[in-house]
N, C-alpha and C positions, 0 to 999 in steps of 0.2 A: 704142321700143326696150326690149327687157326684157332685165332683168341682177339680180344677186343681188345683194342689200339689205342688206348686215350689221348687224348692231346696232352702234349706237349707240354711241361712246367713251368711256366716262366720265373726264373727266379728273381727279377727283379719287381715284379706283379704284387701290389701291394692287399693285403687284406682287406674288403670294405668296411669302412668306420661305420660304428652302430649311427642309429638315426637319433638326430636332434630331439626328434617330436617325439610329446610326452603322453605318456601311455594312460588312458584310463583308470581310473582307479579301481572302477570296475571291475577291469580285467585282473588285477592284480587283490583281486580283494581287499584293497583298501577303503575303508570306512572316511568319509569325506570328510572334514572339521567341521564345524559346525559353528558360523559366525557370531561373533559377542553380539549378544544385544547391544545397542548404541543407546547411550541415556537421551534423553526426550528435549528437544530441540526446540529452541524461542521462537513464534513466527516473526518472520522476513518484517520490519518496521519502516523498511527505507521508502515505501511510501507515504506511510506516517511521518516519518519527518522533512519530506518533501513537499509536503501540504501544510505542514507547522511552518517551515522558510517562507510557505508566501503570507503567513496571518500573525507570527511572532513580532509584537513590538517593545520588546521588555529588554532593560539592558541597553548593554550597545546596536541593538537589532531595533532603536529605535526610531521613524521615521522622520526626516527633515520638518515635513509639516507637523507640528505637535495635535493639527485637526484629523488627521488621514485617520480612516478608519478599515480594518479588513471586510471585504465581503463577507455578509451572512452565511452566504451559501458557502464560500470556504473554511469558515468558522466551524457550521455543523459537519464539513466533512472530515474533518481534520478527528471533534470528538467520538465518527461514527466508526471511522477507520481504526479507531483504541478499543470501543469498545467492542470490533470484531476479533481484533486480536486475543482480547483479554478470553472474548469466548473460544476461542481457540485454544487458550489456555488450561481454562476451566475442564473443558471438554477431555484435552491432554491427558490430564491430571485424577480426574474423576474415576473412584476407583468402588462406584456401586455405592456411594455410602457407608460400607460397614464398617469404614476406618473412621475413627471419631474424629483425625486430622483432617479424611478426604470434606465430612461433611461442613467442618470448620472454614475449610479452603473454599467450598464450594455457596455457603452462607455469606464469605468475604467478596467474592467473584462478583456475586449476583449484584450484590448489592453496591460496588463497584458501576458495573455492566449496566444498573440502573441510572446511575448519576450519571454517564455518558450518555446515556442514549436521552434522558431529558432535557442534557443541556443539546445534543444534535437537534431536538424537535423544536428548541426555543433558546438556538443561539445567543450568546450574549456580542454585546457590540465589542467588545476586546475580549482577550483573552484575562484569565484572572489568577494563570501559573507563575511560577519562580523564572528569576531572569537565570541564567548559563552560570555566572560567577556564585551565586547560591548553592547549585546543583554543585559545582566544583569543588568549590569548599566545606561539602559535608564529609561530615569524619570516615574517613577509611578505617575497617576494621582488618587488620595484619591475620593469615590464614594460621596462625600458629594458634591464634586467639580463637577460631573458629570448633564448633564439634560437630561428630559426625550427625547427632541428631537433630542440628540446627538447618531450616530451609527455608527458601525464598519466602514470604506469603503468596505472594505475587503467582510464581510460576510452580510453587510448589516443588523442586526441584534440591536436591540437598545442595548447600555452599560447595563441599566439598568432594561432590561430583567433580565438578572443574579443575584442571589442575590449576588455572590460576584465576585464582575466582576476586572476583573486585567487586568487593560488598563494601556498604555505608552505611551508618546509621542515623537517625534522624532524629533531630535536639529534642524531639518532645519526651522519648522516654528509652533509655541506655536497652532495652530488648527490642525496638524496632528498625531490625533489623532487614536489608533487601539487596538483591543484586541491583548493581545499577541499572543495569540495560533496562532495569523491568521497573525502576520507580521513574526513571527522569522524561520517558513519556507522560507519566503519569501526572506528574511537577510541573511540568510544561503546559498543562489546561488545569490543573488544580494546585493550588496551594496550600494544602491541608496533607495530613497524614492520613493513610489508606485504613489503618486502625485506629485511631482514637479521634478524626476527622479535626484535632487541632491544628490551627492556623498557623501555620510554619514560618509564613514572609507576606508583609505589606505592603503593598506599592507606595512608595514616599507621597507625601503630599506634595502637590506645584506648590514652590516659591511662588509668597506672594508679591508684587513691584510695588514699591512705599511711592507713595505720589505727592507726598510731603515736599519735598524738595521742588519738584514743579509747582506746587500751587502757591510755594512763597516767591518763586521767581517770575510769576504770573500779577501776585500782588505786589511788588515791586514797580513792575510798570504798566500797573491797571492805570 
């Protein structure tokens, strides 16, 4: 009788393991997730503060010579570089208008974006921002303190977006309110408030040297 032979069983011949690699979803009719929106992201400043390191003489950043002055030309680059960012902001943020907040945002922006770009066209010989120790010791506001309908001016961006959001406010008036990242650029060529453009901090006057003492020591042995 003839009949077909199979090979032989091995019993010790192990089953081949399923494969590693992952199957399509496709294939398996699985419906793909669908990524969170990621909330809307600060532009990159670390060139703006690398342009401020070489014209910052406020504070401890102050020059040995009290004569030294920053280049012009770094001066306005320093303000044109903010106010690109700011438009990058603006831009972000802008939501057609029909939001009474967008246009609020966008009325602050401008008018912002103007005050930088006039002082870029006509440089001043120093800067005329807050020294670091100012910026530092503005009041922190605690997130427990914060609501969800409270948000940056600046970046427009709610506080509580972030899980760790590090807001400050600013002595002029207990609701001016801002993320840091987005005022202490700001601080750093102006020193006024973004909303009510009050004068936040003044450069101390130079001591003046009493020359009293020399000129009776002078007439002593005229």
């Amino acid at each position: 009788m003839s009949g077909y032979e199979g090979k032989p069983i091995n019993p010790t011949q192990q089953t081949p393991k399923p494969s590693n690699q992952k199957q399509s979803p496709v294939e398996h009719n699985i419906k793909p997730t669908k990524p969170q929106d990621q909330p809307r992201r600060r532009p990159d400043l670390s060139t703006f503060f690398s342009a401020l390191d070489q014209i910052d003489t406020s504070g401890d950043r102050a020059p040995q010579n009290a004569h030294s002055l920053p280049l012009p030309g770094d001066v306005s680059a320093a303000y044109r570089l903010l106010a690109n960012s700011f438009d990058m902001m603006r831009s972000d943020a802008s939501g057609g208008g029909s939001n009474p907040n967008d246009t609020a945002h966008d009325e602050l922006m401008n008018t912002l974006i103007q005050s930088l770009m006039q002082e870029a066209d006509h440089p001043p010989s120093e800067l005329k921002g807050c020294p670091d120790d100012f910026i530092a010791n503005l009041d922190r506001v605690p997130k427990e303190k914060l609501s969800q309908d409270q948000s940056c001016p600046i970046c427009a961006m709610p506080f509580l977006d972030d899980a760790f959001p590090l807001v400050v406010r600013l002595p002029c008036h207990k609701d001016h309110l801002f993320d840091l990242e987005c005022i202490e650029p700001w601080l750093k060529l102006n020193a006024t408030c973004p909303m009510d453009r009050r004068v936040l901090w003044k450069k101390p006057e130079p001591v003046k040297v009493e020359e009293d003492s020399e000129e009776e020591f002078d007439d002593m042995y005229a």
